[in-house]
N, C-alpha and C positions, 0 to 999 in steps of 0.2 A: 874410694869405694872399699868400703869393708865385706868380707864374709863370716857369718859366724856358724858355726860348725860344732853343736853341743858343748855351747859355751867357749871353742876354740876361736878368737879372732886369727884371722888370712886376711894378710894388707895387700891391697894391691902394689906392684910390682912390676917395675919395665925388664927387659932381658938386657942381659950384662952385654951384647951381642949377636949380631944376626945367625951366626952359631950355633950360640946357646938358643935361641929359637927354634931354627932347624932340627936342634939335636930332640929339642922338646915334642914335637909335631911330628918326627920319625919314631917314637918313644909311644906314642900312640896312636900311631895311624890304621889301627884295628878300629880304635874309636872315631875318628874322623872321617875316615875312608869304605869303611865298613870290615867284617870277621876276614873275608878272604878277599882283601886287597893285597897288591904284591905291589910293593914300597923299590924302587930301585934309584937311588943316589951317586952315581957316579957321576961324575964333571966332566964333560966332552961338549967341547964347544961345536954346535952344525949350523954349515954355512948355505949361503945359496950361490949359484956358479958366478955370482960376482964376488961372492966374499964374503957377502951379508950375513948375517948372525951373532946367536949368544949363547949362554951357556946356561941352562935351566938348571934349577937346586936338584930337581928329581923328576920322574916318571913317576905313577901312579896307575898299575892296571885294576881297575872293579870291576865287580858285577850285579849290578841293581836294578833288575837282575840280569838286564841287558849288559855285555860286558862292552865297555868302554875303556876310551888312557885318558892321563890326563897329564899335565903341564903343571908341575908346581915352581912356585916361585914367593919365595918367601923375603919377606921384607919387616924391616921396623920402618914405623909412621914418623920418624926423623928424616929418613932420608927423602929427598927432592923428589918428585912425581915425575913430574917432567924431564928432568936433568936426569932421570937414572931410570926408574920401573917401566912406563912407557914406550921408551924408547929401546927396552930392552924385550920386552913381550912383540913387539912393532917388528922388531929385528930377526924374533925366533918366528914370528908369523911370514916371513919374509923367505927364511930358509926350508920350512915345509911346505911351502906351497909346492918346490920341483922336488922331485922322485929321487933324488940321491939325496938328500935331507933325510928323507920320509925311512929310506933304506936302510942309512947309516943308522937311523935309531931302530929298525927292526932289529940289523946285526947286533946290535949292541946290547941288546935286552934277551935276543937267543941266546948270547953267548954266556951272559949276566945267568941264566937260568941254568942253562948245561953245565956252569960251575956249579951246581949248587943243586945236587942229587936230591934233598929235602922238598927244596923250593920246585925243582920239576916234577918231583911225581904232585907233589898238591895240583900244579899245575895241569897236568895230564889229569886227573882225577876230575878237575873244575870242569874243563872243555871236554870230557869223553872222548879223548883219542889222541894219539902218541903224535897227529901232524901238528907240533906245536910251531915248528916254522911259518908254517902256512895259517896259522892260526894268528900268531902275531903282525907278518904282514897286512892281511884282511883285516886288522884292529888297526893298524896304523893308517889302511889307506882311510880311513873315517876321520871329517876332522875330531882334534879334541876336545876336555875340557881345559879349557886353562885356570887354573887355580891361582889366585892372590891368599896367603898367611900373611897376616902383620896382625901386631900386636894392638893397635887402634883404627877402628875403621874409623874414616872420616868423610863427613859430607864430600869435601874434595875432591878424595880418592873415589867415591862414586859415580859423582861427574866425569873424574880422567876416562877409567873403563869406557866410556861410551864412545873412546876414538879407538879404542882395540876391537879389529875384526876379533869375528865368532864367540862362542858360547865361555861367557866367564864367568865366573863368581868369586868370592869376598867372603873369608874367612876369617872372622876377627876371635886370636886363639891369646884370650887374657892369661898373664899368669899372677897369683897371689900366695903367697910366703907367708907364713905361720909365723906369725908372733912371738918374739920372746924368746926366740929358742936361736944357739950357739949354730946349731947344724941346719943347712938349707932344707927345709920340707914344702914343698908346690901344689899347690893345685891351680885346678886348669877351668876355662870358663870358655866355650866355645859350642856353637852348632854346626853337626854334621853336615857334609855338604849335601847328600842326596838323603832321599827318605827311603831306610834299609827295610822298613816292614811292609809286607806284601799288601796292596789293598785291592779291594773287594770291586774291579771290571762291570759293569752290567755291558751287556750284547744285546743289541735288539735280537729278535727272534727272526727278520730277515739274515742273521749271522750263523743262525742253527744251534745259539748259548744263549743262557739267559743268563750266569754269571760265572766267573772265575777270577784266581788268584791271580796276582800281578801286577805292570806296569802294563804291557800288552797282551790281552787273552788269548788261548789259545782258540782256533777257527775265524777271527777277528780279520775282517776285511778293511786293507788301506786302500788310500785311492789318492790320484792324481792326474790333473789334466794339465801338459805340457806340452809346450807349441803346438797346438790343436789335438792333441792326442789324449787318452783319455788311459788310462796307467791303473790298474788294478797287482793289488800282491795281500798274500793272504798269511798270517800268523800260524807256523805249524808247533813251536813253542818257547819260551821265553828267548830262545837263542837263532832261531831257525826263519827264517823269509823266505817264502817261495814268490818267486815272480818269474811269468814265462816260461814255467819247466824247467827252471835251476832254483838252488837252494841257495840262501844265502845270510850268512851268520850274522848280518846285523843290519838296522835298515837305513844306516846311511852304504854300504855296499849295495844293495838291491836298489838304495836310488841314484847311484853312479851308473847300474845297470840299465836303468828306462832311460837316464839321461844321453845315455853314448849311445842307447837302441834308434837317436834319432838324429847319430853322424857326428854329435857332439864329444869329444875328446875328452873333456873333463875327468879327472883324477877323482876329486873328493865332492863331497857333498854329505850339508850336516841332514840327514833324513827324518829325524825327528823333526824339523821345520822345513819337509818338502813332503812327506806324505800328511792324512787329513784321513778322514777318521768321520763317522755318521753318528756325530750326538743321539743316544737314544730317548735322553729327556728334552729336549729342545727340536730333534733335527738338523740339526745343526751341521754344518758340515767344519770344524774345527781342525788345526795342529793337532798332532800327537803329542804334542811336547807339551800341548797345555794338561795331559795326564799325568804328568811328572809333578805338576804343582800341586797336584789336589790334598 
C-alpha cells in the first residue's frame, strides 16, 4: 500500500517493535483519543485475590462527552492471539472484576495526577471541582473500554474479540515512511475510536426538548425495567444522572444504583447497555449505546 502525498510517496511500513508502536499511539493520542484525553502509561501489573492478572500498555481517561477509562493494549499482528493478546485482556478482566483491582488503579492514576500540577489543574478544570479522588473512583467503578492498537487488523483478530467480556474495540494504527529519504519521516493511517463531534439529539416532546447537542441530551429521559421493576433516571447534563434524588456522574454508576436498589451487590455495570431510551422516529424503545454509533 502506497500513499501519495503532493507527489510525495509513503510506503507502507511495519514498527521496528511493539515499542516503537506504543511510542507511536502515545505521540498522538490527542488524535486518537480525542483534545482532552489523559494518556497515563505506567506498567503495574493488577491481580485478582488469587493472583490473576496482567499488566496493560496504559490507561486512557475521555470525554465524549460522557467521561469514561479505557484499557489500552497494544499489540503487532505477529504476535499469537491466542497464546498472548487474549489471554492477557481474559486475565486483566479477571483482576477488575474485585474492588482491590479496581482501587489499585484509582491510586495509581491520583497519584499519576498529583505528580503532575499541569495535568491536574486541566483535570480539575474538565470535571468542575477539586474532588478529583472521588471523581476517579466513580470512573473506575464503570466498566471500561478496552482498547486493541495493532498495526493489522485482521479477520481473526475480530473473531478472537468475541471471547473478551465487555465493550472492545480494534484500532488498526498503520504506519507509512517516506520514501527516499536518509531520515525516518511517518505518517499515520488510523480511525478515531469514539466520534469526538457533538451530534444533533432529537427529544420527543413527551421529554420537554425537541433537540440538543451531544451523545445524551439534556432533560432526556432513561428507562429500565429490572426484575419487575420499572427504573426511570433523567439526563441533567452531559456528565450528570439523576436517579432517585441523587446525582450521579455517569450512567453506568446510576445503573449500579437501580441494580443494588434491588438487594443486588453488584459492583459495576456497563449502563450504556442497561438503560433504553424512547426512539422518537420509530418508538422504539432502544440501548443508548446504539446513539454512540450514529
Amino acid at each position: 500500500m502506497i500513499i501519495l502525498v503532493d507527489g510525495i510517496e509513503y510506503i507502507m511500513a511495519s514498527p521496528r517493535d511493539e515499542n516503537s508502536l506504543e511510542e507511536a499511539i502515545k505521540k498522538n493520542t490527542q488524535h486518537i483519543f480525542g483534545e482532552e484525553a489523559f494518556y497515563f502509561d505506567f506498567k503495574t501489573k493488577i491481580k485478582s485475590a488469587a493472583g490473576i492478572g496482567s499488566i496493560p500498555d496504559a490507561y486512557v481517561i475521555v470525554f465524549t462527552p460522557q467521561p469514561q477509562w479505557c484499557i489500552l493494549e497494544v499489540e503487532l499482528s505477529s504476535h499469537p492471539l491466542y497464546g498472548h493478546v487474549i489471554p492477557q485482556l481474559t486475565k486483566f478482566n479477571r483482576a477488575i472484576e474485585e474492588s482491590t483491582g479496581r482501587n489499585k488503579i484509582a491510586n495509581m492514576l491520583y497519584e499519576a495526577i498529583k505528580e503532575d500540577p499541569i495535568l491536574e489543574a486541566k483535570l480539575r478544570k474538565k470535571i468542575g471541582s477539586g474532588e478529583i479522588y472521588k471523581f476517579i473512583t466513580e470512573l473506575i467503578s464503570s466498566p471500561p473500554n478496552i482498547i486493541i492498537a495493532i498495526d493489522e487488523k485482521t479477520a481473526e483478530l475480530e473473531e478472537a474479540i468475541k471471547d473478551i467480556r465487555g465493550n472492545v474495540h480494534i484500532i488498526e494504527f498503520m504506519t507509512f515512511r517516506r520514501k527516499g529519504m536518509a531520515e525516518e519521516i511517518d505518517a499515520y493511517l488510523f480511525n478515531p475510536i469514539f466520534n469526538f463531534k457533538a451530534r444533533d439529539i432529537y427529544i420527543s416532546k413527551n421529554h420537554g426538548i425537541s433537540k440538543s447537542k451531544g451523545i445524551l441530551a439534556e432533560g432526556m429521559r432513561l428507562k429500565k425495567t429490572y426484575k419487575g421493576k420499572d427504573f426511570i433516571a433523567e439526563v441533567l447534563s452531559e456528565q450528570k444522572i439523576r436517579f432517585n434524588g441523587e446525582i450521579y456522574n455517569s450512567v453506568s454508576m446510576a445503573a449500579v444504583a437501580a441494580i443494588r436498589s434491588t438487594g443486588s451487590k453488584r459492583a459495576t455495570e456497563d449502563g450504556w447497555r442497561w438503560w433504553t431510551y424512547i426512539d422518537p422516529e420509530s418508538g422504539e424503545q432502544k440501548l443508548i449505546d446504539e446513539l454512540r454509533k450514529g
